[in-house]
VOBA-898773 format. One record per residue (C-alpha): residue number from 0; residue in three letters; x, y, z. Coordinates in steps of 0.1 Angstrom, whole numbers, padded with zeros to 4 digits. Layout:
residues N
@nr NUM, rest Ala, east X, north Y, up Z
...
This chain:
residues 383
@nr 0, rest Unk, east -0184, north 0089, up 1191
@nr 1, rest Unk, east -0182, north 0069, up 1222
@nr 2, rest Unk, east -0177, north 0033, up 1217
@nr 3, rest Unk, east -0203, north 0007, up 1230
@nr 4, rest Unk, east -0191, north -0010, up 1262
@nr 5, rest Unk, east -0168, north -0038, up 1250
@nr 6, rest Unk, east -0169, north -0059, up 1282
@nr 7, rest Unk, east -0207, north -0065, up 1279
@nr 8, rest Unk, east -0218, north -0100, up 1267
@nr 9, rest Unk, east -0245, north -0092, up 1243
@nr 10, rest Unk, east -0255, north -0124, up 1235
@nr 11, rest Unk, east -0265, north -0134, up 1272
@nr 12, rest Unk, east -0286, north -0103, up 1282
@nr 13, rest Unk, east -0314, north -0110, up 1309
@nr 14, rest Unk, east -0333, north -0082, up 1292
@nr 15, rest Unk, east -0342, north -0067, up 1259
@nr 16, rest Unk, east -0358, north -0038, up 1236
@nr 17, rest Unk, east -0377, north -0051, up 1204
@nr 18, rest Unk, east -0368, north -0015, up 1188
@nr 19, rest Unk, east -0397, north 0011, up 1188
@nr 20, rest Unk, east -0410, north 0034, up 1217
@nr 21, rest Unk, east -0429, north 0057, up 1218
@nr 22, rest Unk, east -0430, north 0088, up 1197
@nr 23, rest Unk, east -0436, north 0126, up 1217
@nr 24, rest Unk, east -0460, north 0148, up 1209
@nr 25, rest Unk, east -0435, north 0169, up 1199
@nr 26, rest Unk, east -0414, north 0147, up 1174
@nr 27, rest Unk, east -0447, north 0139, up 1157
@nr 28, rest Unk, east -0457, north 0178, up 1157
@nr 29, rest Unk, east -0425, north 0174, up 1136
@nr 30, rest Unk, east -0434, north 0149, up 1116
@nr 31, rest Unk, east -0467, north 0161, up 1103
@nr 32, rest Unk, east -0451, north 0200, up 1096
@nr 33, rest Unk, east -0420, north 0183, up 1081
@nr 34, rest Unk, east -0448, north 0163, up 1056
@nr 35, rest Unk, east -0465, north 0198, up 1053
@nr 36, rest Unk, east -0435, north 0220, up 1040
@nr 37, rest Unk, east -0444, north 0240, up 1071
@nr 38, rest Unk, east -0405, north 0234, up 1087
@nr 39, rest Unk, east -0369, north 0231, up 1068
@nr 40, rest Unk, east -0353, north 0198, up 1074
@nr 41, rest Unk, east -0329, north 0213, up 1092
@nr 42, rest Unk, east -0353, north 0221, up 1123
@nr 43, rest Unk, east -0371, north 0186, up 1116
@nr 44, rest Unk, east -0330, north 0167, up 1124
@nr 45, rest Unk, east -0334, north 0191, up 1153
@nr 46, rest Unk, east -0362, north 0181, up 1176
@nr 47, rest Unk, east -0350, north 0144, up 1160
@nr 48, rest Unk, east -0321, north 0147, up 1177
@nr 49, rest Unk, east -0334, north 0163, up 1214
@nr 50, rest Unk, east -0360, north 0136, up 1215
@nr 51, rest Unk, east -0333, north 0108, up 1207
@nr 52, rest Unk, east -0314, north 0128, up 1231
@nr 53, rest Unk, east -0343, north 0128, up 1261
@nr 54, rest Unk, east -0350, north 0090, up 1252
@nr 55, rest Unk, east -0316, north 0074, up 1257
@nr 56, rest Unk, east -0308, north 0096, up 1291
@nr 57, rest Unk, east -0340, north 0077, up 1302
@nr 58, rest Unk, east -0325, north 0044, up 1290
@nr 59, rest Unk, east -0294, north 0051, up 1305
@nr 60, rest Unk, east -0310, north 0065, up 1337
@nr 61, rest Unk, east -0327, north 0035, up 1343
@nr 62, rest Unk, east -0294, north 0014, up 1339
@nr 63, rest Unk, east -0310, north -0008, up 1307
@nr 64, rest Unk, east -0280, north -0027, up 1297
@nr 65, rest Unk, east -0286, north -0018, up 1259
@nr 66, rest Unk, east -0301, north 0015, up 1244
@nr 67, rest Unk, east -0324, north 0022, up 1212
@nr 68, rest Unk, east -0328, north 0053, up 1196
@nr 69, rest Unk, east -0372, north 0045, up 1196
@nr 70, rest Unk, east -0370, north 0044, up 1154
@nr 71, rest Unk, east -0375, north 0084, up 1160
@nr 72, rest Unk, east -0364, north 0090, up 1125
@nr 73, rest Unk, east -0385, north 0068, up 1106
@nr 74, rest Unk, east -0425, north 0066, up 1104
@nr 75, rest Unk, east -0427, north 0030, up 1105
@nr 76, rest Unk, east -0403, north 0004, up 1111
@nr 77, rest Unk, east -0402, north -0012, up 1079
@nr 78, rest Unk, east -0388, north 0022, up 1066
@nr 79, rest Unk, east -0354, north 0006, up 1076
@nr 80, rest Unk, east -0351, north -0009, up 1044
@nr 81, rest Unk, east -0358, north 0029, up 1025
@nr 82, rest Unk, east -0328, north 0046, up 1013
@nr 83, rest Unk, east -0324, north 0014, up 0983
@nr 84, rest Unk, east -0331, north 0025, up 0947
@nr 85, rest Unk, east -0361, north 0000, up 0932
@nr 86, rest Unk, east -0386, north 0003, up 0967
@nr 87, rest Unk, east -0401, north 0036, up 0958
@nr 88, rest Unk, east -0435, north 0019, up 0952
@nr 89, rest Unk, east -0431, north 0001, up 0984
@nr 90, rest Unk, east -0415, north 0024, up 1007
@nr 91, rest Unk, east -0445, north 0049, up 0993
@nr 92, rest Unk, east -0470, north 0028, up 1009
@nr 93, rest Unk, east -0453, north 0021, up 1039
@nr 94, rest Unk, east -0449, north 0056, up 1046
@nr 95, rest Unk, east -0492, north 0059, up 1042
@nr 96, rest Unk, east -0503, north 0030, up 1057
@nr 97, rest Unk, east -0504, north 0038, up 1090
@nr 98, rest Unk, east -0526, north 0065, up 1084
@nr 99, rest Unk, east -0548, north 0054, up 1057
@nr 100, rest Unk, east -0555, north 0023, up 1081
@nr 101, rest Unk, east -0558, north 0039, up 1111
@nr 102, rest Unk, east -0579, north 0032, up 1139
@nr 103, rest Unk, east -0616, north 0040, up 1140
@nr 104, rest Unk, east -0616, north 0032, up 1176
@nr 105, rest Unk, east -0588, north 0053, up 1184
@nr 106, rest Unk, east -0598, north 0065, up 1218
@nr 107, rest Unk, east -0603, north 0029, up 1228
@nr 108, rest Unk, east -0570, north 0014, up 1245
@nr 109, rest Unk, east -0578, north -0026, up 1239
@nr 110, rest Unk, east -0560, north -0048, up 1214
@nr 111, rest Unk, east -0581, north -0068, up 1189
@nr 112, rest Unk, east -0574, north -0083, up 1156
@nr 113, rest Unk, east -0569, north -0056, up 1124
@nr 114, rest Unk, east -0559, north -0058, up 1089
@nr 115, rest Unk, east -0523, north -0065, up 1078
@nr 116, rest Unk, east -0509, north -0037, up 1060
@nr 117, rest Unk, east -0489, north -0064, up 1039
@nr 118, rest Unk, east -0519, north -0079, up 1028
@nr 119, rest Unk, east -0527, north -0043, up 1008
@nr 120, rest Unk, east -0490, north -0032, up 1002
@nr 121, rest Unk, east -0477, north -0057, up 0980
@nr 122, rest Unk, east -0456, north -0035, up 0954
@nr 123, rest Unk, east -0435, north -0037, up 0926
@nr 124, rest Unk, east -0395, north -0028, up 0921
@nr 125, rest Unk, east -0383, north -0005, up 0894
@nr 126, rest Unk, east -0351, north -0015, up 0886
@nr 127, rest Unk, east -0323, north -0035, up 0905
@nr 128, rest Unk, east -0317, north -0031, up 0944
@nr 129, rest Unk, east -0289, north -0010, up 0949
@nr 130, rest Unk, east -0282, north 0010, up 0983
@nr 131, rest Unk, east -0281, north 0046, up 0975
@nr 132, rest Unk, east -0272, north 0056, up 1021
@nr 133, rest Unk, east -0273, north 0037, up 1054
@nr 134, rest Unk, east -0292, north 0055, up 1073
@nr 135, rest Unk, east -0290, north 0031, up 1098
@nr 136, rest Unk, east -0253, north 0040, up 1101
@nr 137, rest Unk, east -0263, north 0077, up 1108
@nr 138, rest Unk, east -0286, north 0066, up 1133
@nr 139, rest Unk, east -0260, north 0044, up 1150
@nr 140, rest Unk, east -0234, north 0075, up 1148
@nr 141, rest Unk, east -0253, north 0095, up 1166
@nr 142, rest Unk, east -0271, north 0074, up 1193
@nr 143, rest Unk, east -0238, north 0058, up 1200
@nr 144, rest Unk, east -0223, north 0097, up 1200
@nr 145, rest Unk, east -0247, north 0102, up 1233
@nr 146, rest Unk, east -0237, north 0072, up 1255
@nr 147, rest Unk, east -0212, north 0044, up 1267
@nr 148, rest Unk, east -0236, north 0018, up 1265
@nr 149, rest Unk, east -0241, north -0005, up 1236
@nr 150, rest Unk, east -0269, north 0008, up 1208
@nr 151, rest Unk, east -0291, north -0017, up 1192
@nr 152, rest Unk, east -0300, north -0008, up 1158
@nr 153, rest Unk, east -0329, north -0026, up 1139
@nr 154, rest Unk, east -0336, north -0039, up 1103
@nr 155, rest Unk, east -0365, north -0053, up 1087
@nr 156, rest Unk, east -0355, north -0091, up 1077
@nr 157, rest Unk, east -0359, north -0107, up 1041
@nr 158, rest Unk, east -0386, north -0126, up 1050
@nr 159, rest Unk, east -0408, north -0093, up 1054
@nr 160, rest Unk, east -0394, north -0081, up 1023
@nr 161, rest Unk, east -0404, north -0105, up 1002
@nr 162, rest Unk, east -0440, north -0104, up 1017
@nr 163, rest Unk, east -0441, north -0070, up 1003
@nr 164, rest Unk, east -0428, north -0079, up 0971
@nr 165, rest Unk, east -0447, north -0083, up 0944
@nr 166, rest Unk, east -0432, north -0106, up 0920
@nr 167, rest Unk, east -0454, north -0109, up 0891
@nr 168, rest Unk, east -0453, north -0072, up 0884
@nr 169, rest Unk, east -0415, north -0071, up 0891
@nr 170, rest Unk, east -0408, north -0094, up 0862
@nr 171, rest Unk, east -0392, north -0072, up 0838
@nr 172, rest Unk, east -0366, north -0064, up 0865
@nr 173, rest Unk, east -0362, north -0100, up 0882
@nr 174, rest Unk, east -0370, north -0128, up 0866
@nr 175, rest Unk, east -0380, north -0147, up 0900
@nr 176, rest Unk, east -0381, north -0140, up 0940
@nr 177, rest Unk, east -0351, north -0158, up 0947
@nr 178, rest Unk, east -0328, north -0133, up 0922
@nr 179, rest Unk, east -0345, north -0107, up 0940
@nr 180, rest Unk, east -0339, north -0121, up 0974
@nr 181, rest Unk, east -0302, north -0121, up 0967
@nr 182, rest Unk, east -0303, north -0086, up 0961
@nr 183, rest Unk, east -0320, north -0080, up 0993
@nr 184, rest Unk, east -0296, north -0101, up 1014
@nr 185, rest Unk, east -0262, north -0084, up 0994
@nr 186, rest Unk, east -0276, north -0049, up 1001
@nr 187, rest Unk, east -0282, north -0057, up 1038
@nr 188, rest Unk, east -0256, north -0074, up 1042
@nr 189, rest Unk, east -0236, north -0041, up 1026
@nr 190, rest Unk, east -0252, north -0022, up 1054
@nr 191, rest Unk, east -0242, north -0047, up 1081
@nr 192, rest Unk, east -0204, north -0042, up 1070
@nr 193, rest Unk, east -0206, north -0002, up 1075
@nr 194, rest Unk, east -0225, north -0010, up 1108
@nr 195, rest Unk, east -0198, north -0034, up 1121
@nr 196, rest Unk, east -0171, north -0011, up 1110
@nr 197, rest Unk, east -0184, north 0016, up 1128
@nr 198, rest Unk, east -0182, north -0002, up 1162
@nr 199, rest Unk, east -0220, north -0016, up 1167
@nr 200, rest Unk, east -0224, north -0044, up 1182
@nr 201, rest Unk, east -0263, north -0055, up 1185
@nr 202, rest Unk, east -0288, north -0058, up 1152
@nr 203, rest Unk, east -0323, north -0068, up 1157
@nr 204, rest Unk, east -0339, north -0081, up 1127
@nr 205, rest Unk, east -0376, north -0076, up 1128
@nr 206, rest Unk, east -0391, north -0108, up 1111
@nr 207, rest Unk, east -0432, north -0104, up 1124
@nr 208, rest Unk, east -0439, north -0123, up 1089
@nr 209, rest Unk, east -0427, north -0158, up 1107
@nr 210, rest Unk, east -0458, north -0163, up 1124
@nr 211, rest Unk, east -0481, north -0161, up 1084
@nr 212, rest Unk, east -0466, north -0196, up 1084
@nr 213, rest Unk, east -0491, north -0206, up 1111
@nr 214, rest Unk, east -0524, north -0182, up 1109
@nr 215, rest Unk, east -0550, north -0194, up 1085
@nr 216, rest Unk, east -0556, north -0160, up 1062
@nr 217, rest Unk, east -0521, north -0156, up 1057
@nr 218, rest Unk, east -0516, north -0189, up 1047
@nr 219, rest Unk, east -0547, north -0193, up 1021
@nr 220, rest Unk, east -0532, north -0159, up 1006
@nr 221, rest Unk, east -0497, north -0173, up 1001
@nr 222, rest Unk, east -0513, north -0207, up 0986
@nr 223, rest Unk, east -0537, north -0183, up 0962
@nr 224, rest Unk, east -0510, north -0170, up 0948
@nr 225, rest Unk, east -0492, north -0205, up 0940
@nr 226, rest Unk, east -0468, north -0209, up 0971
@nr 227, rest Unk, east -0460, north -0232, up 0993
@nr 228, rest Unk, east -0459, north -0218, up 1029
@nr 229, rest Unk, east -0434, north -0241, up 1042
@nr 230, rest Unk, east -0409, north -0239, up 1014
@nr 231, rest Unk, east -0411, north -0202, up 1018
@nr 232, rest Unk, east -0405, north -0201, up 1052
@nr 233, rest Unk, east -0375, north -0223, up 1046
@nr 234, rest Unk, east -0363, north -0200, up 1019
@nr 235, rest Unk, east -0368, north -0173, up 1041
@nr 236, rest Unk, east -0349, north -0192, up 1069
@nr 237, rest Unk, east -0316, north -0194, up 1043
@nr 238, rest Unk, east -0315, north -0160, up 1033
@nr 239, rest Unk, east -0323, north -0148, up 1071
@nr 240, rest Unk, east -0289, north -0166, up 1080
@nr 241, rest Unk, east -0272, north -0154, up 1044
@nr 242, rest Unk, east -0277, north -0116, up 1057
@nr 243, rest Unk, east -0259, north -0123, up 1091
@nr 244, rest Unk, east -0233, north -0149, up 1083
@nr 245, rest Unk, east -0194, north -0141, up 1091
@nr 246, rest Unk, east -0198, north -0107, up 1115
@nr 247, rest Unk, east -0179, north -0119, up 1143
@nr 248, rest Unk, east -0182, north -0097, up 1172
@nr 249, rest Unk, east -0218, north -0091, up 1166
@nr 250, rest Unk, east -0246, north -0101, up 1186
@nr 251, rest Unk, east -0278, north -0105, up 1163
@nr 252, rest Unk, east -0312, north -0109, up 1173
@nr 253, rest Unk, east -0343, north -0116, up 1155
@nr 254, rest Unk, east -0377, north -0107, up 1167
@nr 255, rest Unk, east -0414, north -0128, up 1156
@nr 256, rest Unk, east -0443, north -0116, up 1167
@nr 257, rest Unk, east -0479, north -0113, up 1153
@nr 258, rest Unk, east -0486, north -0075, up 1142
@nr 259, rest Unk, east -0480, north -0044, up 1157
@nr 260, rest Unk, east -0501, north -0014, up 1145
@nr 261, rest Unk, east -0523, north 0011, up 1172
@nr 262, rest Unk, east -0525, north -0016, up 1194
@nr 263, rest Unk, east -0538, north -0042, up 1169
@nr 264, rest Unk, east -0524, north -0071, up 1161
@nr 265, rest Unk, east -0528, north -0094, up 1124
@nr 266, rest Unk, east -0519, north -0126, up 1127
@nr 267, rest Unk, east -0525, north -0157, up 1152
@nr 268, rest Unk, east -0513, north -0192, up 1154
@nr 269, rest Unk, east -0487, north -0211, up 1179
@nr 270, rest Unk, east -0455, north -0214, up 1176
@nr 271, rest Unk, east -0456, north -0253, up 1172
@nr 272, rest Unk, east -0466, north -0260, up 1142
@nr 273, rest Unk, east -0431, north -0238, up 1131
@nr 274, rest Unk, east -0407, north -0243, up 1161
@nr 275, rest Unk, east -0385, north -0269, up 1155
@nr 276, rest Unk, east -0374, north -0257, up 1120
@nr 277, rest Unk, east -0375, north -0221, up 1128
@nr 278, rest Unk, east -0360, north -0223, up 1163
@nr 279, rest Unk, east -0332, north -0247, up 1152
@nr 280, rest Unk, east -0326, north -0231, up 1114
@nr 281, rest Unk, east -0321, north -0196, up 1126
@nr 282, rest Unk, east -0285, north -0188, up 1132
@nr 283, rest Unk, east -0292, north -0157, up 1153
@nr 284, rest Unk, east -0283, north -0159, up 1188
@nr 285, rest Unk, east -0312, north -0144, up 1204
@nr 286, rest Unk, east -0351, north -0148, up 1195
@nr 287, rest Unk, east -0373, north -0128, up 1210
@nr 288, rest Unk, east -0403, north -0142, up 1209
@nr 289, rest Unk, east -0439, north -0126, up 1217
@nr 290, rest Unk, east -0452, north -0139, up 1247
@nr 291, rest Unk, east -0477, north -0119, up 1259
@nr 292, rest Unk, east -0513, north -0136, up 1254
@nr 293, rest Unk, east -0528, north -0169, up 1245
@nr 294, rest Unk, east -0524, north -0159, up 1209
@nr 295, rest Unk, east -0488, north -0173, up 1215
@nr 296, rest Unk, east -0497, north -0204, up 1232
@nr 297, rest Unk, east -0476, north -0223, up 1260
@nr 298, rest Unk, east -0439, north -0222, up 1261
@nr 299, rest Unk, east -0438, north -0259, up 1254
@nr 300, rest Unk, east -0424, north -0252, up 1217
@nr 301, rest Unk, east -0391, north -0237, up 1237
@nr 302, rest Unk, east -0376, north -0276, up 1243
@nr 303, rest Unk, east -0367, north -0267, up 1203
@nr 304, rest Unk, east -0347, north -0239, up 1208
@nr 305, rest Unk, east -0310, north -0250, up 1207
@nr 306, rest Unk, east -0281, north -0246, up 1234
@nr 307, rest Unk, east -0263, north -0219, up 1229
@nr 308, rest Unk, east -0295, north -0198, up 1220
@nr 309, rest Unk, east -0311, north -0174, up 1242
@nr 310, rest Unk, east -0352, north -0177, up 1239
@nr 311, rest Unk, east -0360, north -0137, up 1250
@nr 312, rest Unk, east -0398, north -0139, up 1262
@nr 313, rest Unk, east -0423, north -0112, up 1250
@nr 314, rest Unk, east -0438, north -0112, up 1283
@nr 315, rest Unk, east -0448, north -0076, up 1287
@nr 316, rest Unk, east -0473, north -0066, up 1262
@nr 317, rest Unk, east -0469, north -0034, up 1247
@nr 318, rest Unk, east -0505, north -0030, up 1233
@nr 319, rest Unk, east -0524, north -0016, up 1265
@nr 320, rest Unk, east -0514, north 0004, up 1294
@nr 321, rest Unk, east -0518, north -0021, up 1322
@nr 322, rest Unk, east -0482, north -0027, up 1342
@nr 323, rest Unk, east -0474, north -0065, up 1346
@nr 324, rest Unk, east -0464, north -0069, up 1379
@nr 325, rest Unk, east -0431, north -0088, up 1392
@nr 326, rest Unk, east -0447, north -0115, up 1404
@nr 327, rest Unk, east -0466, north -0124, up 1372
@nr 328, rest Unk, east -0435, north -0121, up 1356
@nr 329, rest Unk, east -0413, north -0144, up 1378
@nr 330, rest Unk, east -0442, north -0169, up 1375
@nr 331, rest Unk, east -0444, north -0171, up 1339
@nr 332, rest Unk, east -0405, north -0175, up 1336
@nr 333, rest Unk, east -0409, north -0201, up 1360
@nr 334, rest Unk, east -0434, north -0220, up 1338
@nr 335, rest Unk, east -0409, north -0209, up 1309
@nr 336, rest Unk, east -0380, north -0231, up 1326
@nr 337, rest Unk, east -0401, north -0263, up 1322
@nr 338, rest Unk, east -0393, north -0265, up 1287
@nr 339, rest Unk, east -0360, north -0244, up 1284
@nr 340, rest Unk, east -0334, north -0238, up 1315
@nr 341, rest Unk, east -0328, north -0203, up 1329
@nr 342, rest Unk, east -0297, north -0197, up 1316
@nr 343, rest Unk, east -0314, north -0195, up 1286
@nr 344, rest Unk, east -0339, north -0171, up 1287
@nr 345, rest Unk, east -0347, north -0133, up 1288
@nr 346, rest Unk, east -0372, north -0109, up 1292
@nr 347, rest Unk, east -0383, north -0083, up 1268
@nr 348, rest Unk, east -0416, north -0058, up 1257
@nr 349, rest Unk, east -0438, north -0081, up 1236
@nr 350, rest Unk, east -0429, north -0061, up 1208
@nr 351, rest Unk, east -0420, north -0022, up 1203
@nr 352, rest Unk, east -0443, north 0002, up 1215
@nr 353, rest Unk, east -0450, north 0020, up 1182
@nr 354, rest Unk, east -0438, north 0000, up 1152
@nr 355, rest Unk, east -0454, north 0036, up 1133
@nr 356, rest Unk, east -0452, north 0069, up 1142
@nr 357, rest Unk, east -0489, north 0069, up 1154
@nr 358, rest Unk, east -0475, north 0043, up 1181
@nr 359, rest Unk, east -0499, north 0018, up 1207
@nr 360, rest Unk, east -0529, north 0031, up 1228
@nr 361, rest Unk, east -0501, north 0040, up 1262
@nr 362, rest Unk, east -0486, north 0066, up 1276
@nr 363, rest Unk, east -0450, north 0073, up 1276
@nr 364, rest Unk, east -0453, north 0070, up 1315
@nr 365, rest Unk, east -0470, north 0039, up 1309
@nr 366, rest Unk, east -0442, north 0026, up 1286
@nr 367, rest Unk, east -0415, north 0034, up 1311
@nr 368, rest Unk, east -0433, north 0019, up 1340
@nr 369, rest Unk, east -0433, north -0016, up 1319
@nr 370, rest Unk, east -0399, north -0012, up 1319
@nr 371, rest Unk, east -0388, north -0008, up 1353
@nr 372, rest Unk, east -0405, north -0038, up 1363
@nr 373, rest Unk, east -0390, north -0057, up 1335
@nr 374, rest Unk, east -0359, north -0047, up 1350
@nr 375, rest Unk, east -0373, north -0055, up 1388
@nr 376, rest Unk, east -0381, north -0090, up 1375
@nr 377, rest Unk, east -0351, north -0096, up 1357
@nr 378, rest Unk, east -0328, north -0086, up 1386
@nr 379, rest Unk, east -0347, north -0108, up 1414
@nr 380, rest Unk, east -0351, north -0140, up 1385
@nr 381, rest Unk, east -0314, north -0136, up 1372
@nr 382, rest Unk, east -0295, north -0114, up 1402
């Protein structure tokens, strides 16, 4: 296994990956036998492992500082949170909602507003969390295995979690959310050790389920069922920074964004309403934030992001083909630097380019494009 580059300063990076990219026709030919009993899994690890292979040469090709593996193994990203006993139910539905909700409109490559899966997938737990195999530590091993550069691995946060959880019908196994919440943070945080032991150095948590706190639906839906959006967000803020505390050496990043599903998106409100709790409570050092329409609002909510913090802007959508072009981009970081100063920001995709295996309405060329000129813009803005 090659070790990530040591001499890289992780928390400072000019640019970022959310997670997700784009799946090949081939890997989801794969896939859909694999679900079929039409290939051995043998053959399925197989063209895993050549298209993991083909995506971080690009990476690496393209000098990106950092390098995902795309999620290839999983069929949506939530599915990081799968190999635990007690999420059958859960991890079940995550593995069908992407098809069961999947785009009338298919051919169509525009963004609009579609159901959140969450909203439907609220499931029970069987018995008590344990983790039965990190498969985030196998996808680290080999990623890492194929390159010199540092691998970010990604994991779905607590606050997603316990959207999905539902807690009256998990009664006979925990007697309220917050026992089962510290059984989410002890089993991720178990997973973190075996990460940090192996030599990785980046996590992105993925916490879209930040921005319920300000879009109306989400918030009448938390209030029917007798909570109180702010003190869940705050609970969610706690065990956010329980699951990452006392990793030294690690660089962790937390990503909030409003949906990511065929190009649809679920929720919208501003940041402003949540800023300066969320901004200032999170202990992550980087928070990549999506950026990439006036769904987001202006950048003024940045004054709240602490020194010391690096506010990564989701200024390249991932959710239609068009190529942002350098110039955009160095004007909207300009705008960005009213409110925070350069040396604390980034650039980064919105969000990743197929948070389920079906992926956005792009091509991979159109993917890879968006990420040279993120690079472009990055090297004239930062040097």
């Amino acid at each position: 296994m090659m070790a990530g580059n040591t001499g890289t300063n992780l928390n400072s990076l000019r640019v970022d990956l959310v997670g997700s990219m784009l799946r090949p026709h081939t890997l989801k030919d794969a896939f859909a036998k694999y679900g079929k009993g039409e290939i051995a899994e043998e053959e399925f690890r197989r063209v895993q492992d050549e298209a993991i292979g083909d995506l971080v040469a690009k990476q690496v090709a393209r000098n990106l500082p950092i390098v995902v593996d795309g999620e290839f193994r999983r069929s949506s990203f939530m599915e990081s949170f799968a190999q635990v006993a007690g999420v059958e139910e859960w991890q079940s539905g995550v593995k069908t909602y992407h098809e069961t909700l999947a785009r009338a409109d298919i051919s169509e490559a525009e963004s609009h507003r579609g159901q959140d899966p969450i909203l439907l997938n609220r499931k029970r737990v069987s018995e008590k969390l344990r983790l039965i195999r990190n498969q985030l530590l196998d996808d680290y091993r080999f990623a890492q295995g194929l390159t010199s550069r540092p691998v970010k691995i990604t994991l779905i946060g607590p606050d997603r979690i316990q959207q999905c959880y539902d807690g009256e019908a998990s009664r006979s196994v925990y007697a309220t959310t917050e026992e089962f919440l510290q059984d989410v943070i002890a089993v991720e945080r178990q997973m973190l050790a075996q990460l940090a032991a192996a030599g990785c150095r980046y996590v992105g948590i993925d916490g879209p389920g930040y921005t319920a706190y300000v879009d109306g639906p989400s918030i009448a839906a938390m209030r029917s069922r007798g909570e109180e959006p702010m003190a869940t967000m705050q609970r969610s803020i706690e065990a956010d920074n329980e699951v990452i505390a006392d990793f030294p050496g690690m660089t962790f990043g937390i990503h909030i964004c409003r949906g990511n599903r065929q190009s649809m998106w679920h929720r919208e409100g501003h940041y402003d309403a949540i800023a300066e709790r969320l901004f200032n409570g999170l202990n992550h050092q980087r928070l990549l934030l999506e950026y990439d329409t006036e769904r987001a609002g202006g950048f003024e909510p940045l004054r709240f992001v602490p020194k010391g913090k690096i506010a990564v802007l989701g200024l390249i959508t991932t959710k239609v083909p068009r190529v942002e072009s350098i110039d955009e981009l160095r004007r909207r970081i300009d705008e960005a630097t009213r409110f925070l100063p350069l040396e604390q920001l980034a650039i980064s995709p919105q969000c990743g380019f197929a948070s389920s295996l079906r992926g956005n309405l792009l091509s991979e060329d159109d993917q890879f494009r968006k990420l040279d000129v993120m690079l472009d813009a990055a090297a004239r803005v930062w040097g």
